[in-house]
N, C-alpha and C positions, 0 to 999 in steps of 0.2 A: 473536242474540248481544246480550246486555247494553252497551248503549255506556258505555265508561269515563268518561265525564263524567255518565252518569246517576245521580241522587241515590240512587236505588234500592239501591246500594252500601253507604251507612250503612246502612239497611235489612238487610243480609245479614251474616252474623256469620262472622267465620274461629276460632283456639284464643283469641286474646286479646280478642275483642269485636266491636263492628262493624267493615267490613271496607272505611272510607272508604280508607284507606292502601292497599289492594289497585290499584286503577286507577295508581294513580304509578309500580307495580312492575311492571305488565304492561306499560305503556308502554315501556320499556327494552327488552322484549324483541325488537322488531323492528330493532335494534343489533347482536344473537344476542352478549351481553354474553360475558367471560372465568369460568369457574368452575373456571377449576384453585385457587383458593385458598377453601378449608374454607366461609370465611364469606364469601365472595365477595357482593355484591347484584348484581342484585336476587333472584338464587336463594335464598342463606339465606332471606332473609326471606318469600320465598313458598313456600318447602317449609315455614318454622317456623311458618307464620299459616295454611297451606291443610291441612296434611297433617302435624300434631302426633303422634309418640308413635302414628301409625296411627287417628286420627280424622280425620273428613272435616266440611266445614261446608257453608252452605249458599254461603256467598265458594266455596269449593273445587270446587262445579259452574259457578260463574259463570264461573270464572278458565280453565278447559280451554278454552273456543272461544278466547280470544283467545291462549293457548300453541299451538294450533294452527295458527291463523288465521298468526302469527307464524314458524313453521317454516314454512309453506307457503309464503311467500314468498321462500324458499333453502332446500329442504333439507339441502343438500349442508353448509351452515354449522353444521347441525345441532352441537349437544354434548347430554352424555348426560340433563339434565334436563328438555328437550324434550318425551325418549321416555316418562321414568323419572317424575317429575311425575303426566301425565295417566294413565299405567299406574297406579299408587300409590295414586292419589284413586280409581281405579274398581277394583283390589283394596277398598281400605278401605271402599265403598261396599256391595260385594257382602256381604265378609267380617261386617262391620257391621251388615248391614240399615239403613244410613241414607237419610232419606229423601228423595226428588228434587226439589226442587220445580217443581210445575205450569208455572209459568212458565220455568223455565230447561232444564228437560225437555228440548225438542227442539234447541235447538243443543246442549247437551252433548251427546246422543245424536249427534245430524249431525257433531259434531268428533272424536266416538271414530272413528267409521264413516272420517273420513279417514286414519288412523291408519296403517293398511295401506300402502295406498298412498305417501305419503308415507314409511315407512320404507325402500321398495322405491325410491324417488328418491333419498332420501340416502346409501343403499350404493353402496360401490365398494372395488376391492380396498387392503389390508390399512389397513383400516377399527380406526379405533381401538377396544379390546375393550368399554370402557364403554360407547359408545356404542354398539355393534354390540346386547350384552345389553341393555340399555336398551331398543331398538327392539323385539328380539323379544318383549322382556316388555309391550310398548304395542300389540302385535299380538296377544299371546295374551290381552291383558284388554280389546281392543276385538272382539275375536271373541269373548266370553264363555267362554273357557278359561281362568276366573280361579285355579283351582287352577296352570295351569302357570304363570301369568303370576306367583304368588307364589313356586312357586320359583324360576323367574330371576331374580325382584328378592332372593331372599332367600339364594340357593347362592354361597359364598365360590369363589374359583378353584381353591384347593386340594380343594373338596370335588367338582368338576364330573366325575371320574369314579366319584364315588359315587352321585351323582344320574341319573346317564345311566345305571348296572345299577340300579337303582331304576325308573325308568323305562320299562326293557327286561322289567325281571319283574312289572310290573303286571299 
């Protein structure tokens, strides 16, 4: 995992440029800050800098290990951008064909791989429905079922018993 103080950060680009601002925003995370409000930080700003409009950068592989790294330390505290975040950036990545790089490779890949798991830590009954969908959709794009994992992030609640005879009749 890239350490947030390494300069290598400038080096790495998010939607708006390099991506030195990135490490200040992931730091926050291990607070497991409030995002009930729209524009809330440090999420705004790392869903609008990592995961633009459904483009991915090379900031937006860096930034998964330490959203991970950060949930794993309470899951339970979890909230829905956690799950929904690193799902999102590995939809957009698949969907995209964008490309990994070499160097950031295997901790992105080692922080999807704990995806599983840790959403299976932070369930518990009547589990809020964001987060719950949230999780499953960072489950089914870290098992490479990024077809399902886009419709969870992408199925409103009113549509969710069209999607499930959808589903059912593939």
């Amino acid at each position: 995992m890239l350490a947030l103080d390494s300069p290598v950060w400038s080096e790495l680009q998010h939607a708006y440029g390099p991506a030195s601002d990135i490490p200040a925003l992931l730091s926050q995370l291990s607070n497991f800050p409030d995002e009930s409000e729209h524009l809330a930080e440090p999420w705004f700003g790392l869903w609008s800098a990592l995961c633009h409009q459904g483009d991915v950068y090379s900031a937006s592989f860096a930034a998964v290990p330490h959203i991970v790294a950060a949930l794993a330390t309470n899951p339970a505290r979890a909230t829905m951008s956690f799950f929904l975040l690193p799902a999102s950036i590995e939809v957009a990545r698949h969907e995209r064909a964008a490309p990994l790089p070499a160097s950031i490779e295997s901790a992105y890949l080692a922080a999807l791989a704990k995806l599983p798991a840790l959403a299976a830590s932070a369930s518990r009954p009547q589990w809020a429905p964001e987060v719950c969908t949230s999780a499953l959709a960072a489950v089914a794009a870290a098992t490479g079922n990024h077809l399902l994992a886009q419709l969870i992030i992408n199925v409103e609640a009113s549509e969710i018993p069209e999607a499930l005879e959808w589903l059912e009749n593939r």
